[in-house]
N, C-alpha and C positions, 0 to 999 in steps of 0.2 A: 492410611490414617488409622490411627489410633481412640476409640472414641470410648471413655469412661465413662459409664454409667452409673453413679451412685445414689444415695439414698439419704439425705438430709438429716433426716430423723432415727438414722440406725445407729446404734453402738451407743444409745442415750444420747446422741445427736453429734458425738465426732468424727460419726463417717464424711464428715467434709473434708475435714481435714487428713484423716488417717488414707485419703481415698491415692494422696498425692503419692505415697511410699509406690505408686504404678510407673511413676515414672522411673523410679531408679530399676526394673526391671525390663520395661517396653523402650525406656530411652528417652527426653523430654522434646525432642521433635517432632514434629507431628502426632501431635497428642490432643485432642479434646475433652474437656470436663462437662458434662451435661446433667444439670440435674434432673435426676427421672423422675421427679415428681411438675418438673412444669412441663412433660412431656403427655399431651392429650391422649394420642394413639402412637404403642409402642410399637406395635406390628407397623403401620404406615412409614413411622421414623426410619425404622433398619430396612425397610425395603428399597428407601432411596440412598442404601448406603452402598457401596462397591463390593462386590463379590470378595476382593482382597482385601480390604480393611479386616481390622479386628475390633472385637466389643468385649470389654470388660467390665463386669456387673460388679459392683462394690457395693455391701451394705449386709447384711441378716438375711433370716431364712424367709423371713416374708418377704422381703426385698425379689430373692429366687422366684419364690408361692408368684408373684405379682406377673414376674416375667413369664414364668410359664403357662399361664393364664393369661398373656397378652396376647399371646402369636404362637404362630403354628412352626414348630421345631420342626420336624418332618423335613421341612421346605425352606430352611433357617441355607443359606449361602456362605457366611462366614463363621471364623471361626469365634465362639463365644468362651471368654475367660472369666474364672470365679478370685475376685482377689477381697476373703471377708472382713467386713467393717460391722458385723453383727454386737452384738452382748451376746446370744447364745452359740450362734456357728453353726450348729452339731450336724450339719450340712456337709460344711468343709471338714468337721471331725470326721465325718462318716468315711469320704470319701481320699482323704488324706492320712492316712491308717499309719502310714510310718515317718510321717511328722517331720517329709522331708521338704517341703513345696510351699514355697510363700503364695504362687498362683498357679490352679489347674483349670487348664481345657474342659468343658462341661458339656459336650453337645453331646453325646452320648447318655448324659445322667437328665437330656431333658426328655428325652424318647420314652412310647412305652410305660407312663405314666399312669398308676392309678387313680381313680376318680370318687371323689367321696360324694354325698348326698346328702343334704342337712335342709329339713323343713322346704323341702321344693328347688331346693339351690342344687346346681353340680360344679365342681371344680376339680382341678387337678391339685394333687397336692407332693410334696416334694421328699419329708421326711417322715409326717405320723398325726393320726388321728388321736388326740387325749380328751379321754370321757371319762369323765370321773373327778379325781382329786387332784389328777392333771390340769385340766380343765375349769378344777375351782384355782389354782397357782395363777391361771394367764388372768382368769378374773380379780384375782384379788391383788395382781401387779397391775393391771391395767389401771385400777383405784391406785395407788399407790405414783402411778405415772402423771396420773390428775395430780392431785395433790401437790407432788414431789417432781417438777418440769426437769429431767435433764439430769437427777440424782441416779443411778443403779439401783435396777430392782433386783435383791438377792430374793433368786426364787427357790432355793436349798431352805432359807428361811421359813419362805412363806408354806413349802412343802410340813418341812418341819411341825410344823403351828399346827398344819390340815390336821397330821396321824394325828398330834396329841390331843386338841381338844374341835378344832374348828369345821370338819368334812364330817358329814353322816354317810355313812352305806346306806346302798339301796341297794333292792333285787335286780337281777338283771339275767335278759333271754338273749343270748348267743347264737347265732346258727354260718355257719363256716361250709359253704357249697353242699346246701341243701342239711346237714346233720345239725341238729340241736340241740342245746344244754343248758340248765338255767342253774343261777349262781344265789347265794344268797348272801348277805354282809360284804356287799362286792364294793370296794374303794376304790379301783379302776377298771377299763376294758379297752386299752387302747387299739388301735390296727400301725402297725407299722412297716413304713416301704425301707427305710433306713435303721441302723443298732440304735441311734443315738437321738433324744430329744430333752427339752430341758434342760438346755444349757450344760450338759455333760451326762446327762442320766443313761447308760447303755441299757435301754428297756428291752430291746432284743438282742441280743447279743451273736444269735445264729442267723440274722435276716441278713439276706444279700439282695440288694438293691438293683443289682441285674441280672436275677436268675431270667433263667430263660424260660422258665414255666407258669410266670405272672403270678408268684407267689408272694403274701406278704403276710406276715403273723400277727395273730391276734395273740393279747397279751392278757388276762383278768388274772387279777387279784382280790381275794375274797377272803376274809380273815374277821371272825367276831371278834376278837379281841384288838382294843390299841398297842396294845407293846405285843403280839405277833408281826403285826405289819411294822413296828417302825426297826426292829432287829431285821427283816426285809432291807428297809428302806436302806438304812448305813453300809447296806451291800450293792446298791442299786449302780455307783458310778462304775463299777468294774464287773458288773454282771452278772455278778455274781446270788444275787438275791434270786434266781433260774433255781438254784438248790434245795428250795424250800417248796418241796413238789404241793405239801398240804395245803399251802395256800398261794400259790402262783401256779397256773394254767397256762401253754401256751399250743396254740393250733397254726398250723400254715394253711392259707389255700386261696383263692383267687375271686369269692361271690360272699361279701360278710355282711350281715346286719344281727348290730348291736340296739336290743330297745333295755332301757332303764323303766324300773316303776315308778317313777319320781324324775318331774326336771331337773337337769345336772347340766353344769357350763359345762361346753366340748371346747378343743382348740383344735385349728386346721395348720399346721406350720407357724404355730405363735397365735395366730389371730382367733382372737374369743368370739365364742359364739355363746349365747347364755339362753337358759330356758329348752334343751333339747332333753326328748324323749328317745329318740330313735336316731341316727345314721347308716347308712348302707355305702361298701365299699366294691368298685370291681377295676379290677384289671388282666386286660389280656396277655397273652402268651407274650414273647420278644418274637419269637418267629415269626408271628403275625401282622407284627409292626413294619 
């Protein structure tokens, strides 16, 4: 059996629909549609499923954020498919690099998972932590999603808007396994396990999401001026905005806490968090997983 997992509300809500394109790959017999939002306990559901069955998650990166925060992969018996129904993806960008594959295998990319920390909370997270002006984008689409039920939030846009008049810099303390640095006029500081967030933005463009050293990079950008960072910015979907050493910073390492001197929204995989000061990221080795 075949059992679809998607996500109602992803792709501005036509992952219902777009979710059925599974069948012309999986086959339309034996095939179930389940929607994962009337499902209470995800971990419980897949445990009373057959070892040989397949699960196909359909929907966006929080859709992933949610599953892998459900249940323990580790201990996962079947095999788990990624077929995206997202608006941003950059999950399946990451990991589908030569843009050959309608659905990939995932059990692998659920392992081994860094863990972020935000005002007492811990969770896994799939693609990248965005603090800053990142993080003002998921807030000011989230407003936009109130408003606007089911319209596309263009977050190039709302980015756009941030550099030019709408995002302030704040100070900001870095520390990257034990060493620290402090930033000042800093417009982001994100951590990232995956290149890509933001709906195409390649923030890191050298992170591999399965190094085997539990590495993931920290990214700030810090620039007094607005037109420094937005000649940055117009370089960002090809990653090329890495060039501009004067004002983009990037560090690897595996034990990261970012504090701001000012509350600034964060995003965890899409999902807003508003009013943080501080997060802390760790992840272990793969060998150890």
């Amino acid at each position: 059996m075949v059992y679809v997992l998607y996500n109602p509300l992803a792709g501005n809500r036509t992952c219902e629909e777009s979710c059925k394109g599974v069948s012309d790959i999986f086959g339309s017999d034996e095939i179930r549609y389940i929607d994962l939002l009337s499902v209470e306990d995800i971990d419980a559901y897949i445990k009373r499923m057959c070892a040989d069955d397949q699960i196909v998650i359909c929907g966006g990166d929080g859709t992933v954020n949610r599953l892998i925060n459900s249940l323990d992969a580790e201990k996962l018996e079947q095999d788990v498919f990624y077929y995206p129904g997202g608006s941003g993806n950059d999950f399946f960008r990451d990991i589908n690099a030569d843009n050959t594959n309608s659905v990939i295998r995932i059990n692998k990319y659920m392992k081994c998972l860094p863990r972020v920390t935000v005002n007492g909370d811990t969770k896994l997270f799939i693609n990248g932590i965005g603090y800053g002006i990142d993080g003002y984008c998921c807030e000011e689409g989230d407003k936009k999603r109130i408003k606007s039920p089911g319209k596309r939030v263009n977050y190039s846009i709302i980015a756009l808007k941030g550099v030019l008049y709408g995002f302030h810099t704040v100070g900001a303390k870095v520390t990257v396994d034990g060493v620290t640095k402090e930033y000042s006029h800093v417009w982001m500081a994100p951590t990232m396990n995956g290149r890509f967030y933001g709906g195409g933005m390649m923030c890191a463009p050298d992170q591999d999401r399965l190094n085997e050293e539990g590495l993931v990079t920290v990214i700030v950008v810090h620039a007094r001026f607005r037109i420094q960072l937005l000649v940055a910015f117009l370089s960002v979907f090809k990653g090329m905005h890495m060039k501009y050493k004067s004002i983009v910073s990037a560090v690897q390492g595996s034990d990261v806490r970012v504090e701001f001197d000012k509350p600034t929204a964060l995003q965890i995989d899409g999902e807003t968090v508003s009013n943080v000061k501080c997060y802390e990221v760790k992840k272990e080795k793969k060998i150890i997983c």
